[in-house]
Backbone bond lengths (Angstrom), bond angles and torsions (degrees), N, CA, C in turn:
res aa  C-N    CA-C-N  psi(-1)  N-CA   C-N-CA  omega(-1)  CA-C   N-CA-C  phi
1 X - - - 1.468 - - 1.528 109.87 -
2 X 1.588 116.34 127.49 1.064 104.22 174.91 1.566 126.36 -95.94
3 X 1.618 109.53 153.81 2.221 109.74 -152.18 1.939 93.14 -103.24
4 X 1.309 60.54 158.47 1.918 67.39 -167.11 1.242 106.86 -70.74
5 X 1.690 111.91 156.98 1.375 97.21 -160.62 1.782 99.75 -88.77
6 X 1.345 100.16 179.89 1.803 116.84 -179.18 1.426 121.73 -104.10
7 X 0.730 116.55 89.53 1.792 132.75 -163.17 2.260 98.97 -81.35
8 X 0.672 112.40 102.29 1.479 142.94 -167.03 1.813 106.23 -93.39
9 X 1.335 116.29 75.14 1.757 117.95 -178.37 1.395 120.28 -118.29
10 X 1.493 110.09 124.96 1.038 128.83 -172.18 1.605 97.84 -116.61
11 X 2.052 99.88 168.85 0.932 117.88 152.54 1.662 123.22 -77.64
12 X 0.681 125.71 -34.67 1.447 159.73 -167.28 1.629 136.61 -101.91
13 X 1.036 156.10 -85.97 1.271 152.27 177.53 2.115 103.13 -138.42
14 X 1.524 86.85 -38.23 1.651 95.46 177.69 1.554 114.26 78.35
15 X 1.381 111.32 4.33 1.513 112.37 -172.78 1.920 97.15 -66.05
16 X 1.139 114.99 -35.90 1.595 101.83 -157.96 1.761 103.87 -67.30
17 X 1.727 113.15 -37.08 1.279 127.54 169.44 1.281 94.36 -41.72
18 X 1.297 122.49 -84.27 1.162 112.54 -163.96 1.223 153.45 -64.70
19 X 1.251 110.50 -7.88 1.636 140.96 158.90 1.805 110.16 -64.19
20 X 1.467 85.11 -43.21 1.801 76.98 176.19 1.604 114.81 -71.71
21 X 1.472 101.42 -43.53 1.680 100.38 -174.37 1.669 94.69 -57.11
22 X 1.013 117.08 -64.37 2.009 110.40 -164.67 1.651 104.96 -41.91
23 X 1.519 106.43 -30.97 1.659 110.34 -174.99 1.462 101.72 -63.17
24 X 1.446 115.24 -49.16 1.206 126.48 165.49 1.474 140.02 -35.87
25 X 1.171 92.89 -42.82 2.120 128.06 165.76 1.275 95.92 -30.07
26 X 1.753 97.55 -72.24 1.565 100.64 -142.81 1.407 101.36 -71.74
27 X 1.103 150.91 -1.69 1.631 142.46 177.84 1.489 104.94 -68.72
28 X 1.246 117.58 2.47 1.586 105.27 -172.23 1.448 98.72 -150.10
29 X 1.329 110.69 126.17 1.258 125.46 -173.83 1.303 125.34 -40.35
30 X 1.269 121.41 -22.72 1.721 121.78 -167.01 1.707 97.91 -126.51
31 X 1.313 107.58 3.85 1.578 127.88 -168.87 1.849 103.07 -42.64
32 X 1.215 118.93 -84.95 1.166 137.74 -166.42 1.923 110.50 -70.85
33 X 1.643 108.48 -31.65 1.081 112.04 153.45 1.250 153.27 -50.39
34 X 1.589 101.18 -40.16 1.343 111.40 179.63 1.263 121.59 -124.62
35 X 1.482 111.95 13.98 1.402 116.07 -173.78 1.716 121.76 -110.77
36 X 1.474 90.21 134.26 2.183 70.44 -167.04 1.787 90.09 -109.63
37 X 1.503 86.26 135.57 1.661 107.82 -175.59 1.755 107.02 -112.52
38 X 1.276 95.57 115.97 1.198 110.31 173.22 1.449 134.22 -111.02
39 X 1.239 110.11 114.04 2.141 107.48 -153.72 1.893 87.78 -97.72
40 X 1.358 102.96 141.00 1.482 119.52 172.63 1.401 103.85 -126.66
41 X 1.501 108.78 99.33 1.443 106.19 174.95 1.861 128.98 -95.85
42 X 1.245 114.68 165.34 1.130 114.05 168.12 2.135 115.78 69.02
43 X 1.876 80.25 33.88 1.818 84.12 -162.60 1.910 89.51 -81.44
44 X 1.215 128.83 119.65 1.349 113.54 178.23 2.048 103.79 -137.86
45 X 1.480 110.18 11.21 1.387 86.03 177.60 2.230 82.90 -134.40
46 X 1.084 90.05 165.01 1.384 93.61 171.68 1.804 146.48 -53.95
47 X 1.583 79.01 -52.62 1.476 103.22 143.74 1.623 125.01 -42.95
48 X 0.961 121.87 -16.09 1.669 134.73 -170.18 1.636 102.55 -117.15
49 X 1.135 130.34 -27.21 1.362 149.86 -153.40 1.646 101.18 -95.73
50 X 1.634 95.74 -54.06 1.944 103.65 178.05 1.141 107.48 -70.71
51 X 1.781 134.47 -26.87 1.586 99.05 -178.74 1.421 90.77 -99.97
52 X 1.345 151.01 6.26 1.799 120.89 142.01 1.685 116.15 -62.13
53 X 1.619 116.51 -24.61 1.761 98.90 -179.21 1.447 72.96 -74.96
54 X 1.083 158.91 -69.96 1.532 131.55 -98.77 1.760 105.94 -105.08
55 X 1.438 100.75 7.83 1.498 111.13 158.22 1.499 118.78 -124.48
56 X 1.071 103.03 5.43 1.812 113.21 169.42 1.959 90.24 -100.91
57 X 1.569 143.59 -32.98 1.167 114.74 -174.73 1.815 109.53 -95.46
58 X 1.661 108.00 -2.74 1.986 107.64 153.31 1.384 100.01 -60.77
59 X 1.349 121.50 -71.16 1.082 129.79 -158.30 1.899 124.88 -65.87
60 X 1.268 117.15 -17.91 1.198 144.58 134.08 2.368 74.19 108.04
61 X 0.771 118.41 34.37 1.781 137.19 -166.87 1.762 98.08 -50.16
62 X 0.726 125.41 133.24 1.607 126.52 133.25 1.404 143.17 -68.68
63 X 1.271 98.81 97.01 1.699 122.05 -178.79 1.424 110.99 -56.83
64 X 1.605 121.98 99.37 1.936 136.00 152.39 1.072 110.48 -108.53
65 X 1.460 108.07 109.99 1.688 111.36 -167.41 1.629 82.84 -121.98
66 X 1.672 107.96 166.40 1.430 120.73 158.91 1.699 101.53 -139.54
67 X 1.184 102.78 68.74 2.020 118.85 175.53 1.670 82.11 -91.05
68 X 1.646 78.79 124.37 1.505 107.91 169.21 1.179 104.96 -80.54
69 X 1.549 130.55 -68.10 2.039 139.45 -163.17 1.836 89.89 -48.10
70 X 1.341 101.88 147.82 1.393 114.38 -176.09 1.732 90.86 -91.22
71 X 0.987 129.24 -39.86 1.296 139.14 156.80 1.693 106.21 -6.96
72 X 1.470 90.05 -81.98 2.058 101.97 -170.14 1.256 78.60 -74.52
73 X 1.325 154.73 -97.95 1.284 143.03 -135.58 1.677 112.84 -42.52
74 X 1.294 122.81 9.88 2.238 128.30 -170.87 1.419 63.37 -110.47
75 X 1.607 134.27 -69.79 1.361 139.06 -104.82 1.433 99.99 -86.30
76 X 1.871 102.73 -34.60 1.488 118.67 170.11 1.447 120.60 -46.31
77 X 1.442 105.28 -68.57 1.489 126.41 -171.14 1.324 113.20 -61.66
78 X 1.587 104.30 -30.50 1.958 115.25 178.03 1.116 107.69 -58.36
79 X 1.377 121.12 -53.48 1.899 132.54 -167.67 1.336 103.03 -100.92
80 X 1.348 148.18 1.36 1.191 123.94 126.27 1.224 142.80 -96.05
81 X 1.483 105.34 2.41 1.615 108.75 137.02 1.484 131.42 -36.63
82 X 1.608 88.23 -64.27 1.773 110.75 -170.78 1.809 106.53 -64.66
83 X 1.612 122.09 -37.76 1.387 129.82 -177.61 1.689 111.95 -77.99
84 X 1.381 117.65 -12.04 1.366 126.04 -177.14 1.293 105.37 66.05
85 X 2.081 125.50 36.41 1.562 118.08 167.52 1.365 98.01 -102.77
86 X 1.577 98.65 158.39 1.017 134.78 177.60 1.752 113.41 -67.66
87 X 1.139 145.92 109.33 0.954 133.44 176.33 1.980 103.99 -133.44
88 X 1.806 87.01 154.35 1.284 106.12 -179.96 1.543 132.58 -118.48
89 X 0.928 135.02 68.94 1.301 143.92 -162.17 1.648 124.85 -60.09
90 X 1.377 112.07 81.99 1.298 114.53 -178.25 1.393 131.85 -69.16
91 X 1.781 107.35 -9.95 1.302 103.67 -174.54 1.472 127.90 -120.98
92 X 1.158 83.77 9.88 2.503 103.45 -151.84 1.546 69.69 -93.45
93 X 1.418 128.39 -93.81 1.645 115.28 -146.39 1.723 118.21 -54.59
94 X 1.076 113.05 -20.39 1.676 102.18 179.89 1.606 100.61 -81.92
95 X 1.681 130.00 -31.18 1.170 130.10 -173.53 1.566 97.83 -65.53
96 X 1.383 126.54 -55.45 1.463 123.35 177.45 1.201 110.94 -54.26
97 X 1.212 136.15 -32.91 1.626 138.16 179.43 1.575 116.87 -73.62
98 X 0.673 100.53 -29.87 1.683 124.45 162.29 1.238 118.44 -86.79
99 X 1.014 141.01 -11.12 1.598 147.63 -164.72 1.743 79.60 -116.44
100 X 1.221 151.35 -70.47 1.052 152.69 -169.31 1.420 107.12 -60.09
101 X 1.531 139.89 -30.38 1.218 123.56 -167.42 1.689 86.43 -97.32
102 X 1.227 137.87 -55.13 0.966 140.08 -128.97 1.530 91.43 -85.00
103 X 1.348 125.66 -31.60 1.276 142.21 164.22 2.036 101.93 82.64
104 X 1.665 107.37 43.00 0.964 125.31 -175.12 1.640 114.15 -143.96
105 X 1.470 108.50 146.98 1.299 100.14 179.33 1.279 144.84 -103.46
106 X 1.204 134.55 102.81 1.356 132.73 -138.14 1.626 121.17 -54.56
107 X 1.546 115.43 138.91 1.282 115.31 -158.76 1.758 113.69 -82.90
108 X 1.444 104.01 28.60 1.337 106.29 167.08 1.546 129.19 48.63
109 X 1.398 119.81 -1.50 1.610 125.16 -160.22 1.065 92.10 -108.43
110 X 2.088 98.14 118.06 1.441 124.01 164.83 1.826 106.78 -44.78
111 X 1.161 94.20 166.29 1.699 99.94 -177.48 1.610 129.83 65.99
112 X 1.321 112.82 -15.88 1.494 115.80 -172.78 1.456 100.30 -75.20
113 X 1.510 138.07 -3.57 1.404 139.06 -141.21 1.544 80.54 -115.29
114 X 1.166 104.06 -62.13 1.624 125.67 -179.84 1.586 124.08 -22.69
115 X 1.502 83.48 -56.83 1.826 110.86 169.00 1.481 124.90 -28.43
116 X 1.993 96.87 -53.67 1.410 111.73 -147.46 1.675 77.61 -101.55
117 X 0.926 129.76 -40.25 1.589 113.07 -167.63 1.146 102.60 -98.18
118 X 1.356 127.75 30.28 1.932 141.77 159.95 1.643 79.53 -89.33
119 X 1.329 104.75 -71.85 1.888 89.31 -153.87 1.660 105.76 -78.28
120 X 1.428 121.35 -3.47 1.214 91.32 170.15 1.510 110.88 -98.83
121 X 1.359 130.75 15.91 1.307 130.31 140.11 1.007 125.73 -68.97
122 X 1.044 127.30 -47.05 1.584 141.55 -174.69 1.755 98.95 -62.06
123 X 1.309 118.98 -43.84 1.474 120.28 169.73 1.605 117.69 -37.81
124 X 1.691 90.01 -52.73 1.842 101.51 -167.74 1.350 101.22 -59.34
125 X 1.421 104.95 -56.49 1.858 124.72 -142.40 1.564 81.59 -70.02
126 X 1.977 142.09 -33.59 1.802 125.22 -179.50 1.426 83.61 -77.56
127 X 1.233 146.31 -56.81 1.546 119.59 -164.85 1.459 111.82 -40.78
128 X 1.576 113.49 -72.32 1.103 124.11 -156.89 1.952 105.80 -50.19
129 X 1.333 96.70 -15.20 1.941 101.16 -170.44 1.701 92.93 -89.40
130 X 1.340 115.65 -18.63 1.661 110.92 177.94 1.313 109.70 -67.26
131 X 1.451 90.36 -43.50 2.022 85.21 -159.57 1.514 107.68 -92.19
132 X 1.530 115.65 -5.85 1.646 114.92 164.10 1.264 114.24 -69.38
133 X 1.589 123.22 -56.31 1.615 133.95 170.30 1.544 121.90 -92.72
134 X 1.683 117.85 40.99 0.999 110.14 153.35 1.338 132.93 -105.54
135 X 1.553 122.12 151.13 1.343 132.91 -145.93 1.617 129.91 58.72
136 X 1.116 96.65 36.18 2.071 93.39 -172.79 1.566 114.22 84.39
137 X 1.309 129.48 4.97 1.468 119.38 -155.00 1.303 119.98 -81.40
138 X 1.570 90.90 -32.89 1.850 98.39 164.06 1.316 111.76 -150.81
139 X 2.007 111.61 108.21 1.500 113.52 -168.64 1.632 101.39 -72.19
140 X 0.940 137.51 -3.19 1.585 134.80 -165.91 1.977 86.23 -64.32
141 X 0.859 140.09 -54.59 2.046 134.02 -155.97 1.778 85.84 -61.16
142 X 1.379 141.70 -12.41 1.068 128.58 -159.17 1.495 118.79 -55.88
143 X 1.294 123.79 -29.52 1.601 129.43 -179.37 1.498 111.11 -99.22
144 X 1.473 114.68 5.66 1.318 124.87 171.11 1.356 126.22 -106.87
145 X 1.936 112.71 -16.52 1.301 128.53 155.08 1.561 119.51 -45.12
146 X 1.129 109.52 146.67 1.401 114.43 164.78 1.516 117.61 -117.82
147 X 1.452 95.57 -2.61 1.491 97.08 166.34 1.360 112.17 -156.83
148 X 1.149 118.10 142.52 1.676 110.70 -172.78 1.466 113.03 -112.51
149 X 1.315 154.09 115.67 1.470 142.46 171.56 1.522 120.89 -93.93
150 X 1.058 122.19 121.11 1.253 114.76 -165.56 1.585 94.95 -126.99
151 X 1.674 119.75 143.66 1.151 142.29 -179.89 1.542 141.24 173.39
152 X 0.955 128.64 162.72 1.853 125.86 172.18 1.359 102.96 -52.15
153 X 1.419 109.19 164.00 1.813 109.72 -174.88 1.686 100.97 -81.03
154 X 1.001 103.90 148.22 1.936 111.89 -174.08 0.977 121.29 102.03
155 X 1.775 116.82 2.04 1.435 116.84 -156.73 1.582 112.34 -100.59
156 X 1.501 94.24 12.96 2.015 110.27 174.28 1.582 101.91 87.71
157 X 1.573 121.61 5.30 1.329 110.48 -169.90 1.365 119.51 -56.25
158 X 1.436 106.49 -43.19 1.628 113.00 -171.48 2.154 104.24 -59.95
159 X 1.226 100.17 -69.88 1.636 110.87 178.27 1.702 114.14 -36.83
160 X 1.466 106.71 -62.51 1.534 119.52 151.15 1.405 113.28 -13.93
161 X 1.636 123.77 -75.04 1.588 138.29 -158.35 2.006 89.53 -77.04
162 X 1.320 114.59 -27.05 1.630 95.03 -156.38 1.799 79.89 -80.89
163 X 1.442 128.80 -55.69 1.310 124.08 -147.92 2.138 106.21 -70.67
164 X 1.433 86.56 -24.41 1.659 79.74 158.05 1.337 132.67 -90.18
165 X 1.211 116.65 -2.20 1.212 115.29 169.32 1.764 116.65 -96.05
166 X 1.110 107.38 -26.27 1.587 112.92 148.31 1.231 105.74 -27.43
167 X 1.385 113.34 -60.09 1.957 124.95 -176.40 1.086 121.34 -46.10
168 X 1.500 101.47 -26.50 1.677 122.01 -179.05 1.803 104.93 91.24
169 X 1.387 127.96 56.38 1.103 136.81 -174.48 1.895 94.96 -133.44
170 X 1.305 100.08 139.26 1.365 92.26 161.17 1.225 121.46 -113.04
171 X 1.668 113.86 127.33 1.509 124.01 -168.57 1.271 105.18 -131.62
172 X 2.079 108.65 135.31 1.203 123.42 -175.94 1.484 84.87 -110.96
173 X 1.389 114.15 -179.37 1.387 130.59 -174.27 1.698 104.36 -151.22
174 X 1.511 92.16 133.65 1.866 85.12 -176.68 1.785 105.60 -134.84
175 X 1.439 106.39 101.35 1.449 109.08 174.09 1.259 129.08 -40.43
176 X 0.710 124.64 141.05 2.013 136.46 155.06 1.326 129.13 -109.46
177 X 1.557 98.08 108.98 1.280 121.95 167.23 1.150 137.80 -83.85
178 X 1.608 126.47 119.06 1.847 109.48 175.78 1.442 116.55 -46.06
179 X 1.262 144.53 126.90 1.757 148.94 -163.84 0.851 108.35 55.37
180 X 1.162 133.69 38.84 1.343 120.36 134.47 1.610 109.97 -143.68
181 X 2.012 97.41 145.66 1.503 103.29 -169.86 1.411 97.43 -80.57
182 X 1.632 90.93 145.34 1.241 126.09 132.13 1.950 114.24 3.07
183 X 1.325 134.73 121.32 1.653 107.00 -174.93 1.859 107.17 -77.10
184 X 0.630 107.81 -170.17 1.581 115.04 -157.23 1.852 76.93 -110.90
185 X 0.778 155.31 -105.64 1.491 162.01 146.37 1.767 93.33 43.74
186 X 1.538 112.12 -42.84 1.755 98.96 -165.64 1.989 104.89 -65.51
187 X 1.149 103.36 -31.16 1.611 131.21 -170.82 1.987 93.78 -59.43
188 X 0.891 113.89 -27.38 1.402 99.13 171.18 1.162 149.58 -115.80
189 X 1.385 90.73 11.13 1.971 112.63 179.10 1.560 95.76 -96.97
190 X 1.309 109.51 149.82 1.415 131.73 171.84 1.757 95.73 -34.00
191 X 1.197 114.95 121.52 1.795 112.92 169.69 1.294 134.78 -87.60
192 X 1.246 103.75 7.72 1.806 133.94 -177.77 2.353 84.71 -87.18
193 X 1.276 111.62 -29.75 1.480 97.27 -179.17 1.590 104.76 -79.32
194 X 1.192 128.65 -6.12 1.600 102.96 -174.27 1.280 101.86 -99.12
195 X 2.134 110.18 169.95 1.152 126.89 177.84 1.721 90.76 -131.04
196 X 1.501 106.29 130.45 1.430 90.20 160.86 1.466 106.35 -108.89
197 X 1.483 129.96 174.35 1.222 123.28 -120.31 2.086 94.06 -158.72
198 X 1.520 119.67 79.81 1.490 91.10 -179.69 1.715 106.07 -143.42
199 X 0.950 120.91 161.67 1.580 145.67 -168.11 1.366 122.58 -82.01
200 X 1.441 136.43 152.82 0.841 132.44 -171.77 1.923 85.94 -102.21
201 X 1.793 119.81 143.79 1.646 114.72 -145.99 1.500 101.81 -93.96
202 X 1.287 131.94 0.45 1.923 149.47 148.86 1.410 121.23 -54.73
203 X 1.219 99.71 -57.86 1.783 119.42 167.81 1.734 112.51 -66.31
204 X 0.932 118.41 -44.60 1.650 125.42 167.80 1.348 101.50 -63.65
205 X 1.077 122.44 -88.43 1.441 127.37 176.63 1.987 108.20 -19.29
206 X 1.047 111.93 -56.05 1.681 104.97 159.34 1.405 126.38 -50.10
207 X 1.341 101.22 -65.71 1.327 107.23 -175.14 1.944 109.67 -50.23
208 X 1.034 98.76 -42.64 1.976 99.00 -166.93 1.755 90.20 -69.70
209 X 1.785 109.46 -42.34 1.412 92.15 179.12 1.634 124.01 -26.57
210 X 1.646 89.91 -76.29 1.597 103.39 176.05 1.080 134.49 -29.73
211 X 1.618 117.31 -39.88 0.976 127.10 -168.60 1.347 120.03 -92.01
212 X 1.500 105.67 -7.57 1.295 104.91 168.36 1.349 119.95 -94.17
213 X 1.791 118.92 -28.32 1.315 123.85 152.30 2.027 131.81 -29.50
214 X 1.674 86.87 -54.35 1.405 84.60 162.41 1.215 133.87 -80.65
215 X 1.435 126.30 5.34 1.227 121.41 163.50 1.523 114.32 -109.31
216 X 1.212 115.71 22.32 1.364 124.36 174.84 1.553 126.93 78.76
217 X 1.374 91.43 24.85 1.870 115.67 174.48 1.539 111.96 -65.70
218 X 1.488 114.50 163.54 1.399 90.94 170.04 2.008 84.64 -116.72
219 X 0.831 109.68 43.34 1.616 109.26 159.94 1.446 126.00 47.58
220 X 1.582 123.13 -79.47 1.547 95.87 -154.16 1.749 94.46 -90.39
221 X 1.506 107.88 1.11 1.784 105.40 -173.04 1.918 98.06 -79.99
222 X 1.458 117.55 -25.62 1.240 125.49 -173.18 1.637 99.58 -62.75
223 X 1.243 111.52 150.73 1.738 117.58 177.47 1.589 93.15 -87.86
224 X 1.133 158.40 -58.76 0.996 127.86 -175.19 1.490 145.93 -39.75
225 X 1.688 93.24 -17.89 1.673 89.14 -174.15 1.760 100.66 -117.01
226 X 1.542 95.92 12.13 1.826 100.26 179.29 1.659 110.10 -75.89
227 X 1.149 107.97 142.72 1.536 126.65 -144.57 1.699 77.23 -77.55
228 X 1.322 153.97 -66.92 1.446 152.53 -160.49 1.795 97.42 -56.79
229 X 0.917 100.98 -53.84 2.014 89.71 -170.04 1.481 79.50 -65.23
230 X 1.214 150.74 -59.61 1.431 129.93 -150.40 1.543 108.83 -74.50
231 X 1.305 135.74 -13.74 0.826 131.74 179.39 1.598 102.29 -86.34
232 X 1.503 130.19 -28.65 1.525 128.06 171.54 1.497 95.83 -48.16
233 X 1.001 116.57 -73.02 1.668 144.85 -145.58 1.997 78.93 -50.36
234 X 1.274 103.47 -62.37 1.873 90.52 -164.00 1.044 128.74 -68.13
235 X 1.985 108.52 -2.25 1.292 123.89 -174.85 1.394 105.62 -88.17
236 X 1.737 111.53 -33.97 1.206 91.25 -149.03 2.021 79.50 -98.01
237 X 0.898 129.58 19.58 1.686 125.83 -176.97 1.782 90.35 -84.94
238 X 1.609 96.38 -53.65 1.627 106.98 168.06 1.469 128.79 -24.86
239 X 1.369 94.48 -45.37 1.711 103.04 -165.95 1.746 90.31 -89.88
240 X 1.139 142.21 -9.88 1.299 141.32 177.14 1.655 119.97 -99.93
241 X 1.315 115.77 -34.55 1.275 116.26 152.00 1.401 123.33 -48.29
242 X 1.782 121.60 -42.33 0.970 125.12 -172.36 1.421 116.69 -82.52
243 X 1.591 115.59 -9.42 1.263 122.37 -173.53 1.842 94.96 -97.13
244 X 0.911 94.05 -15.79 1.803 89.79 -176.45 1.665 103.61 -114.58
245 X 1.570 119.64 77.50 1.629 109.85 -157.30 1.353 103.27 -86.06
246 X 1.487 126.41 -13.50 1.794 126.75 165.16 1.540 120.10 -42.09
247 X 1.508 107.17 -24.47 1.554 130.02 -169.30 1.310 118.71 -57.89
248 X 1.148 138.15 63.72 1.507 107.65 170.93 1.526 137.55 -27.06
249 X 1.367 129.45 121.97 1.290 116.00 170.98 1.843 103.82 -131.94
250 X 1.927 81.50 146.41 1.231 118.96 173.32 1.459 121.85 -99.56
251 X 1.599 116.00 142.14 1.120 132.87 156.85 0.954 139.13 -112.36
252 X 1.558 108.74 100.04 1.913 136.40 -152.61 1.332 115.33 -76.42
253 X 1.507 103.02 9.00 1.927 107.89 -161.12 1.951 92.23 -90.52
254 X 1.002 85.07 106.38 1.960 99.85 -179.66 1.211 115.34 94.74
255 X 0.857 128.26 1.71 1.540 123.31 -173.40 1.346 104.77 -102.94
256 X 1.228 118.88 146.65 1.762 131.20 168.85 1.467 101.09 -74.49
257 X 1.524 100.23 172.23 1.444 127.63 -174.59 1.463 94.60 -54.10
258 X 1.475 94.74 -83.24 1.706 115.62 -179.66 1.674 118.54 -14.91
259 X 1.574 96.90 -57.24 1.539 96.40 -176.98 1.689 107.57 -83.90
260 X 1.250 121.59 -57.86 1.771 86.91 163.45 1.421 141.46 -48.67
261 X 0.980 117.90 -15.39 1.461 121.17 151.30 1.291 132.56 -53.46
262 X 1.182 98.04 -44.09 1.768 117.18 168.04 1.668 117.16 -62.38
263 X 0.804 92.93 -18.74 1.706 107.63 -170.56 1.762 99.27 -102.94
264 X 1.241 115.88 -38.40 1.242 88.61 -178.09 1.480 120.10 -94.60
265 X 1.280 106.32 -11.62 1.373 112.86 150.98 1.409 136.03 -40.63
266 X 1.352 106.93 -49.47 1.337 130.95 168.96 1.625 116.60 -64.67
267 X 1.636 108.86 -56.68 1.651 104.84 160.17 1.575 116.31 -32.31
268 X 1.783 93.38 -69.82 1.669 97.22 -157.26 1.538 107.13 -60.73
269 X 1.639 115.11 -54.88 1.733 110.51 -174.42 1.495 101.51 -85.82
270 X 1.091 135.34 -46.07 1.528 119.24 -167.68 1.935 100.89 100.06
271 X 1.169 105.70 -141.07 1.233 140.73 171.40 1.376 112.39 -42.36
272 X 1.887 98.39 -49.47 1.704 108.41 -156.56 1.727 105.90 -96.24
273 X 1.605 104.71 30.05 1.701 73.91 -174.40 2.137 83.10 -118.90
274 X 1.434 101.02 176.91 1.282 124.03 -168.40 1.944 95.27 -158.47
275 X 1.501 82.43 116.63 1.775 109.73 173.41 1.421 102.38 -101.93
């Protein structure tokens, strides 16, 4: 049987409406399958409003609007009263609930909603690109990065990529190994996006200690945290920084998350970026 479709109206772009309804989808098994969602944006005079009811009551449609003006939100509920549609109003009762506590009256302007659930999408969608392309696992996000970190393991890359993408940046991270190249994939993204990323070889040598302690290593007998392989590893990152001299590089030995972040921000945009 086919479900009536979902007619999705905004003042504005309608993306946040519609992100919730698809969020909505998936709670029901045939949700996202069988349902056709249709976003009508930028509906703000009435005239614009009657020919979406008057193809949501052919179509017998379900009305999820987020109309800010209390205006269209009477004008909504009036004519789908009178058309017998179904409508869902995501934005009128929390705006009145808020208009009552705040003891202020809401400034009615389509798109301001839009704004905040632009960047707090944009938040999810750089996380979710951290933890798909972190550590080398899949170079394919490489022309979709906005920032690339490249370094020996310990060098904060992974923690680095999650707390900037908090920022809403999407950051992959690409290790370096002694024998083995460099991927051929880094060679073709804009090179103004990478940071390379390396340690002072005392401070490493701690850090891998530890880290092998907590996983039940017995540490300094392990080759990973022996001061000669770590000293390969920074030589040969060395000889690759220097072959790639567009690169900015950082030195993570004392510094917090926060402030290398700041810095590579500053490398990659300069002037032009805004967190």
């Amino acid at each position: 049987m086919e479900r009536q479709p979902i007619y999705v109206v905004s003042g504005g772009s309608g993306e946040t409406a519609y992100r919730m309804v698809q969020a909505a989808l998936t709670q029901f098994s045939r949700g996202e399958a069988s349902s056709v969602v249709r976003r009508f944006q930028n509906v703000r005079e009435q005239n614009d409003l009657d020919k979406v009811l008057e193809m949501a009551g052919e179509k017998r449609a379900v009305i999820i609007h987020t109309t800010v003006s209390r205006e269209m939100r009477d004008y909504m509920a009036l004519r789908c009263a009178e058309l017998r549609i179904t409508q869902v109003d995501l934005f009128g009762n929390l705006l009145d609930t808020l208009a009552l506590y705040l003891r202020e009256r809401p400034e009615e302007q389509p798109g301001n909603f839009h704004m905040i659930g632009d960047k707090y999408f944009k938040r999810i969608e750089a996380i979710e690109f951290a933890l798909k392309f972190d550590d080398g696992i899949d170079m394919s996000g490489l022309p979709d990065a906005d920032i690339v970190l490249v370094g020996i393991s310990r060098t904060s890359k992974t923690p680095l990529s999650m707390y900037l993408a908090m920022e809403g940046f999407k950051v992959m991270n690409v290790p370096l190994v002694p024998g083995i190249p460099l991927p051929p994939e880094v060679e073709g993204i804009p090179q103004g996006r990478i940071v390379g990323l390396t340690i002072q070889p005392e401070r490493l040598q701690e850090i891998r200690t530890n880290r092998l302690k907590r996983l039940g290593g017995t540490g300094t007998a392990d080759h990973y945290s022996d001061l000669g392989r770590i000293l390969d590893e920074l030589t040969y990152a060395d000889v690759v920084f220097k072959q790639h001299r567009r690169w900015p590089v950082l030195d993570v030995t004392g510094r917090s998350i926060e402030e290398t972040a700041g810095l590579v921000l500053d490398r990659v945009f300069g002037k032009e970026r805004a967190v």
